[in-house]
C-alpha positions in Angstrom: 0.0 0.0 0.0 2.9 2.2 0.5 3.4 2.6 -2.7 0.2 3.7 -4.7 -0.2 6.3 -1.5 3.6 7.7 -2.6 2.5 8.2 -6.3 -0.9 9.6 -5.5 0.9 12.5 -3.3 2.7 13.0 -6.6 0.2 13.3 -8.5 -2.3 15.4 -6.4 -0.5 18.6 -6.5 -0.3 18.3 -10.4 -4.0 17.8 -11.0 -5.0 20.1 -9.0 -2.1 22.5 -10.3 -3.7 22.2 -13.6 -7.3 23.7 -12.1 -5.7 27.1 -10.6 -6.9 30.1 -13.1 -4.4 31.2 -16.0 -2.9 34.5 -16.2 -4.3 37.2 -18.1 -1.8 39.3 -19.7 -1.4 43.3 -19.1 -3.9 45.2 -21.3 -2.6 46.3 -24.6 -4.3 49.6 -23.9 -2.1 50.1 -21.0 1.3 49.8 -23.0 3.0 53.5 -24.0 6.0 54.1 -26.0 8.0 57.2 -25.7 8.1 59.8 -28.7 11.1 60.3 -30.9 11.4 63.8 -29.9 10.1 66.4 -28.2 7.6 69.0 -29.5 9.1 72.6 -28.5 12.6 72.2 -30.4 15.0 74.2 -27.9 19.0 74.8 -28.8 20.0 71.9 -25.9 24.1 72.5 -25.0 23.4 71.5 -21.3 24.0 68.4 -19.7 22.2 67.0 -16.9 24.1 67.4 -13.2 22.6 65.8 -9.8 23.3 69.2 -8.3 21.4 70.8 -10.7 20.4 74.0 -8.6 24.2 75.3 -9.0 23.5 75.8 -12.2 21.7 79.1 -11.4 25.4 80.5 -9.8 23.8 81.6 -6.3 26.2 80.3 -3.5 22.9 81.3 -1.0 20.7 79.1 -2.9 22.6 76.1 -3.2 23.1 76.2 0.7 19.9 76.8 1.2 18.5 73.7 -1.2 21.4 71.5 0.5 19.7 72.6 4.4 16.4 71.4 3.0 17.8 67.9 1.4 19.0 67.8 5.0 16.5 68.9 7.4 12.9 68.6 5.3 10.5 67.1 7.2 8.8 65.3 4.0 11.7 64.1 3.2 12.9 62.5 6.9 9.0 61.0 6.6 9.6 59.2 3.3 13.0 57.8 4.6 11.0 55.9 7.4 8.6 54.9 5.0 11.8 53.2 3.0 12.9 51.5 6.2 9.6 50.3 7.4 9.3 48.9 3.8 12.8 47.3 3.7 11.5 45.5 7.6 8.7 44.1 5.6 10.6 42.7 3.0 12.9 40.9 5.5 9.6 39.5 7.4 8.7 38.3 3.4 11.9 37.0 3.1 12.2 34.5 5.7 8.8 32.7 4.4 11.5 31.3 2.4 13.0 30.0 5.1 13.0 26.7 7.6 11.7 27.9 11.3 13.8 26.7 14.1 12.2 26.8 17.7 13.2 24.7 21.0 11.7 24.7 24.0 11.6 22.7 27.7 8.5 22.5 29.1 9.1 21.7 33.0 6.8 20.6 36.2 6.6 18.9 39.5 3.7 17.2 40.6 2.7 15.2 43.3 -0.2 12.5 42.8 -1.8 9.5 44.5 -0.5 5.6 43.0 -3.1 2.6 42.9 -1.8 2.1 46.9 -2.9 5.2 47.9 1.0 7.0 48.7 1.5 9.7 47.8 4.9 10.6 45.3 6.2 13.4 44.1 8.1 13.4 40.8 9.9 16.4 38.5 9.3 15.8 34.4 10.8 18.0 31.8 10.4 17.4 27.9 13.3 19.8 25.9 12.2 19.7 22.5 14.3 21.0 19.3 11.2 21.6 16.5 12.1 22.2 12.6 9.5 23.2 10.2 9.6 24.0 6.3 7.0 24.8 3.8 8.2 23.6 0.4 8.1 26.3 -2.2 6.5 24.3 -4.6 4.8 26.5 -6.7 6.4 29.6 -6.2 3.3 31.2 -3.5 6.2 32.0 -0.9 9.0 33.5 -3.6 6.0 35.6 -5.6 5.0 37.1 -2.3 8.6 37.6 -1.2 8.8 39.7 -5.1 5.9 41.6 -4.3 7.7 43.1 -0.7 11.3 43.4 -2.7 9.2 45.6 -5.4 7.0 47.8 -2.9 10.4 48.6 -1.3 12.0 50.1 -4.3 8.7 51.6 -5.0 8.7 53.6 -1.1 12.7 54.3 -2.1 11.7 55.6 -5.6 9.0 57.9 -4.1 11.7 59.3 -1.0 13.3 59.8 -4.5 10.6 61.6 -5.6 9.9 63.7 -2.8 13.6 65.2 -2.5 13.2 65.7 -6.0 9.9 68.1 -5.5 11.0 69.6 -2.0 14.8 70.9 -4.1 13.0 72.4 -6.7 10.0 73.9 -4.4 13.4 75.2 -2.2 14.7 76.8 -5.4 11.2 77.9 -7.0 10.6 79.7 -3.5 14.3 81.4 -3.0 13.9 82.8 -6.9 10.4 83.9 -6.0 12.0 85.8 -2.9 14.8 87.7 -5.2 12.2 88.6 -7.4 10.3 89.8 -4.3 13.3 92.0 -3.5 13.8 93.1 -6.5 10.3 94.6 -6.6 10.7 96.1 -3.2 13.7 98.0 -4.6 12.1 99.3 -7.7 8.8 100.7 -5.7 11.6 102.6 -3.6 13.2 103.5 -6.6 10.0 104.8 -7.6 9.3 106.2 -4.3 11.9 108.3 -4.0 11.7 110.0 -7.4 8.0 110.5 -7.3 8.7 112.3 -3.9 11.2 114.4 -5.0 8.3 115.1 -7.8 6.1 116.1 -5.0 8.6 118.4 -3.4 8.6 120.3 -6.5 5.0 120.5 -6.6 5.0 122.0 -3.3 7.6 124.2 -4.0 5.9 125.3 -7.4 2.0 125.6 -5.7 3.3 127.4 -2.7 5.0 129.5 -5.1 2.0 130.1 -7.3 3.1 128.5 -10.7 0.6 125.8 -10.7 -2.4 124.9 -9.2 -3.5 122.8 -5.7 -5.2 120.2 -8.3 -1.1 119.3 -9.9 0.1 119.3 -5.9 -3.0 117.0 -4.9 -2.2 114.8 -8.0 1.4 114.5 -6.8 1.0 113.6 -3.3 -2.0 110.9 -4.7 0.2 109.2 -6.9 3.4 109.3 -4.0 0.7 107.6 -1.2 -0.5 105.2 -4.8 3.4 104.0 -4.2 4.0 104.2 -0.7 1.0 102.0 0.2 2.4 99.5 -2.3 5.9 99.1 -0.3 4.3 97.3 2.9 2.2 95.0 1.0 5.4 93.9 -0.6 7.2 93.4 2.6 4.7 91.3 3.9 5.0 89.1 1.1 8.7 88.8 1.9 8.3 87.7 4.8 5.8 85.0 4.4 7.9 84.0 1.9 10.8 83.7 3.8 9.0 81.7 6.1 7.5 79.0 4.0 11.6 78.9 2.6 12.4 78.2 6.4 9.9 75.1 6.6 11.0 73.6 3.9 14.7 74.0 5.2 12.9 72.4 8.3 13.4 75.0 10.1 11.6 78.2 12.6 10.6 81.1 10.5 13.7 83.5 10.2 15.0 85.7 7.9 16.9 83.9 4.5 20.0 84.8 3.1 20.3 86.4 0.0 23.4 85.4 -2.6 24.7 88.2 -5.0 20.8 89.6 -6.3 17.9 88.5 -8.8 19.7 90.3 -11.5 23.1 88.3 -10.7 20.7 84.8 -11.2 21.7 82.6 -14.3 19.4 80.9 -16.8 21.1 77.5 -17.3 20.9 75.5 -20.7 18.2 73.4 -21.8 19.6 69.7 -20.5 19.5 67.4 -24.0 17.4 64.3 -22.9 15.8 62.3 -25.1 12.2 61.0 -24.1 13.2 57.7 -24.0 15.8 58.3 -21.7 13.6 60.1 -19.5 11.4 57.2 -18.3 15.3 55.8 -16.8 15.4 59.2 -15.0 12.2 60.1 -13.2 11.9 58.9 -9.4 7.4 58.7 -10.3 8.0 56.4 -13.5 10.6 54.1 -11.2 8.0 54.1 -8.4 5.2 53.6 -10.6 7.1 50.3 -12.8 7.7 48.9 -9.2 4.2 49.0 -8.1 3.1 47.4 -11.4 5.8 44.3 -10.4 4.6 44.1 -7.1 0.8 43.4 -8.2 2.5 41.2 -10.8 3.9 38.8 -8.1 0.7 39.3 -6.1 -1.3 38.3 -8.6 1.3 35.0 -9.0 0.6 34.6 -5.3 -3.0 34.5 -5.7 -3.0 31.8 -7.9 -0.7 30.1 -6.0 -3.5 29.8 -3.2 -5.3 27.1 -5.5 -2.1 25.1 -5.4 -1.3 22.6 -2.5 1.1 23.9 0.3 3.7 21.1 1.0 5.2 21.5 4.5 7.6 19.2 6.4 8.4 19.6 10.1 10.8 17.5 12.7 11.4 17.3 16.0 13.9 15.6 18.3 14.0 15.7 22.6 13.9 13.9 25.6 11.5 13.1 28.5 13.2 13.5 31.8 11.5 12.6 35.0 12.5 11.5 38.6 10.6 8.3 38.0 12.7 7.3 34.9 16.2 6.0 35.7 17.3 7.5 32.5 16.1 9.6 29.7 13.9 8.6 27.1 14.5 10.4 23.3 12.0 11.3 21.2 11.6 12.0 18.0 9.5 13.0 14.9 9.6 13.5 10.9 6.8 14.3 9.1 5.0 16.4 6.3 1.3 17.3 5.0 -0.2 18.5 2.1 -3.1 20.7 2.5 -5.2 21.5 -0.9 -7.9 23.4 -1.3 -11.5 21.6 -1.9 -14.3 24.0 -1.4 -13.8 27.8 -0.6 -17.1 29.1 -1.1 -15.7 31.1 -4.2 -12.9 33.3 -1.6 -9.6 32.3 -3.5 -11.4 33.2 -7.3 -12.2 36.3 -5.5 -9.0 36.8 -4.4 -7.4 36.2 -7.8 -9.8 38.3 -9.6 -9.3 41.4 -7.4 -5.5 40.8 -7.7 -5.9 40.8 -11.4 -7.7 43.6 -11.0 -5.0 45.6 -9.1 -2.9 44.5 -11.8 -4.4 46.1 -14.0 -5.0 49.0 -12.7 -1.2 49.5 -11.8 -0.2 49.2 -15.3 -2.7 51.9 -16.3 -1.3 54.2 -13.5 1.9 53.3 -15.0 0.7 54.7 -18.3 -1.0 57.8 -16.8 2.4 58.5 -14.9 4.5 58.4 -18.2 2.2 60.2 -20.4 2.1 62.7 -17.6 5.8 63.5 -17.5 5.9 63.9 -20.9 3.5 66.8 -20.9 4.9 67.9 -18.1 8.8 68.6 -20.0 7.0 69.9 -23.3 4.5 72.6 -21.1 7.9 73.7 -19.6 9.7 74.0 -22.8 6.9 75.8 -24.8 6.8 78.0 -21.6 10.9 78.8 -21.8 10.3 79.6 -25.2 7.4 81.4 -25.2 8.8 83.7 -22.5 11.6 84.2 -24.0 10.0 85.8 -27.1 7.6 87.5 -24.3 10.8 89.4 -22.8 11.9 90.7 -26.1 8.3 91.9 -26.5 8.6 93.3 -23.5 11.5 95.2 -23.5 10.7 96.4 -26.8 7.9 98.3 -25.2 9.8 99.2 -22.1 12.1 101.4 -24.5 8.8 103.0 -26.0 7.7 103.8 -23.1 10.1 105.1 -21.4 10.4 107.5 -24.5 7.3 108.5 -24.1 7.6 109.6 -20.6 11.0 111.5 -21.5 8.5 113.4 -23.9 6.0 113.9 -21.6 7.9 115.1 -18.4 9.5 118.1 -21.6 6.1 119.0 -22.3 5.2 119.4 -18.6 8.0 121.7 -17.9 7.7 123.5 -20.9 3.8 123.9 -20.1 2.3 122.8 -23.1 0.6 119.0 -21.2 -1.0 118.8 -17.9 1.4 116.7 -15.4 -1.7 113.9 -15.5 0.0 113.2 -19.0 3.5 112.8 -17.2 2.1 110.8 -14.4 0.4 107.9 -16.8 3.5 107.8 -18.4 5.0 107.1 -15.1 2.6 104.5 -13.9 3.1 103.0 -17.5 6.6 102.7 -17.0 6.5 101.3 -13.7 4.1 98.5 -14.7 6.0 97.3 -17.3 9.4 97.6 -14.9 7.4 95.3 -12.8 6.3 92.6 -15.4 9.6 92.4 -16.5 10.9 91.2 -13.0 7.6 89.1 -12.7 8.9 87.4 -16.5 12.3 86.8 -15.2 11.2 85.2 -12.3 8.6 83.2 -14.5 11.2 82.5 -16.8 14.0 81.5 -14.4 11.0 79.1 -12.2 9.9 77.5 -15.7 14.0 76.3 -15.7 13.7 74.7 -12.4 10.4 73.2 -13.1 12.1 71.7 -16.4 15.0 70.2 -14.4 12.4 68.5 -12.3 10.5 67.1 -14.9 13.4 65.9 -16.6 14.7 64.2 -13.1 16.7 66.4 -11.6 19.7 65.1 -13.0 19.3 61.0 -11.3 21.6 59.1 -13.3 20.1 56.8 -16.3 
């Protein structure tokens, strides 16, 4: 009988290896391939560099993105995350491993023999136990996969966040310079239209014009002056949201060498098909997609028969034995599935599912980062024809107020002619530092969508 009872554990697990569910493959829609090249054809003469923030040639702003690699607080969260993920890998890891236990149970008891005495006797059983489920079908390796993958995925999105809180550190320190550099210019502007108004004064009390050019004056000096404060508040906050992300208390930020000292740095050259290599989200996202790939293998692996062996070797010691007695075991089992009321299809299906819907996410991710570098290169473009635009009517303008500020002392123009022609100037003085600053931002967003410079 041994022997027909041998082969039919044999052949169990293979019939019932042929009922578990096949595989679907991925869905075709969720496949993507990368573009030759990208839309917004810009010169590229740059080359991509981890530390891609000294590119800008502000000493103050690379210190400052370094504190915030350092100290952010995002950042020190997703580095747990990594090592709570790399634990649970190691608890998936030793599935694939035999479990070694020993114990020694121990008691003295006293009871009553068939005579009616009473003894008293000390037993202790030490035990050494070995158990180990045979990997048959792959349940224990799939699932150990599954935790190696979600790791790299929690690394990949640390990744991801140091990415996002470098360039946030350097968005925010430009958006400060450009903050100063407004300040400055409404002082600028300050100071000349005050020195307008002392003349006004001067000529009113003096009887060459009327209170109506005086009252015009000191309107358009308090226009200015109220403007200075809002502005300084503005520093401020920024400064502050600059010292969280360097995780630190709200305090004032250094400045470097000035907004107009900032340098525009090349356009990397990337290919699109290098860029899914680069990006920390597309790493994170392909790592996800292999972890539901091995937990969909585990799922199926739950129709499959678990094969587990176990051994044990020890000795019975008691004060009524004159010596020792060993004891032993070897044994194994196979437990397979019958009947489970539809729960392991379930299972599979929904892991399928989740499959599925991780490839898509994939896709969405890619497809995402491609827009993402072409809206930041039509932007550098675009603003950069913007700018000449720009200047080009800065020059006009500021012709025109030459003219009108000789008419005014020549009397033949109200100064309401000389004072649009100031506010016209100063507007477009001010949306030339808010371009810049748009311009110089739109870089910074580019070398985050390209990667930041992470090595292919």
């Amino acid at each position: 009988m041994a022997r027909p009872l041998s082969l039919a554990a044999l052949i169990l697990p293979l019939l019932l290896a042929a009922c578990a569910p096949a595989i679907a493959p991925r869905p075709e829609a969720s496949l993507v391939a990368p573009p030759a090249g990208w839309r917004t054809a810009l010169p590229e003469s740059g080359a991509m560099d981890r530390q891609w923030w000294t590119r800008f040639a502000d000493p103050a702003l690379t210190a400052l993105v370094k504190q915030a690699r350092a100290n952010n607080s995002d950042i020190a969260i997703a580095a747990a995350r990594v090592a709570e993920a790399r634990a649970q890998e190691r608890v998936a890891r030793s599935l694939l491993l035999p479990t070694l236990s020993v114990g020694g149970p121990a008691a003295e008891q006293r009871s009553l023999n068939a005579f009616g005495v009473a003894t008293t006797s000390t037993v202790a059983q030490p035990a050494f136990q070995a158990a180990y489920e045979v990997d048959l079908f792959g349940r224990n390796a799939a699932q150990t996969e599954a935790a190696r993958a979600n790791a790299a995925a929690t690394a990949a999105a640390r990744e991801t966040v140091t990415l996002s809180v470098s360039a946030a550190t350097a968005s925010g320190y430009i958006g400060l310079l450009a903050l100063d550099a407004r300040r400055d210019l409404l002082r600028q502007t300050l100071a000349s239209r005050g020195e307008a108004l002392r003349i006004a004064r001067d000529r009113a009390e003096a009887g060459y014009t009327s209170q109506l050019e005086l009252r015009q004056a000191e309107a358009e000096y308090h226009a200015t002056e109220q403007q200075v404060p809002a502005i300084e508040a503005a520093i401020a906050r920024q400064e502050n949201a600059l010292s969280l992300l360097a995780g630190d208390t709200p305090h004032a930020i250094a400045r470097g060498a000035g907004f107009d000292a900032l340098t525009a740095p090349a356009v990397p050259a990337v290919l699109p098909s290098e860029l899914v290599r680069r990006r920390p989200d597309i790493a994170q996202a392909e790592y996800a997609l292999a972890a539901t790939d091995a937990n969909l293998r585990a799922a199926r692996a739950q129709f499959l028969p678990q094969v587990r062996l176990s051994a044990s070797a020890g000795a019975a010691i008691s004060s009524a034995l004159s010596d020792p007695v060993g004891i032993w075991s070897i044994g194994g089992s196979i437990l397979a599935p019958l009947f489970q009321g539809g729960r392991l299809q379930g299972q599979f299906d929904a892991a399928t599912a989740q499959r599925d819907q991780a490839a898509f996410a994939y896709r969405k991710t890619v497809l995402t980062v491609f827009r993402e570098v072409e809206d930041q290169l039509a932007v550098i473009d675009r603003l950069g024809a913007q700018e000449q635009a720009l200047l080009a009517q800065r020059s006009a303008v500021a012709d025109a107020l030459r003219h009108a500020t000789n008419r005014y002392r020549a009397g033949y123009s109200s100064y309401l002619e000389q004072i649009d022609a100031q506010r016209a100037l100063l507007s477009v003085d001010l949306a030339l530092i808010q371009l810049r600053a748009d311009r110089l931002t739109a870089y910074v967003a580019l070398y985050q969508a390209l990667g930041g410079g992470a090595a292919a």
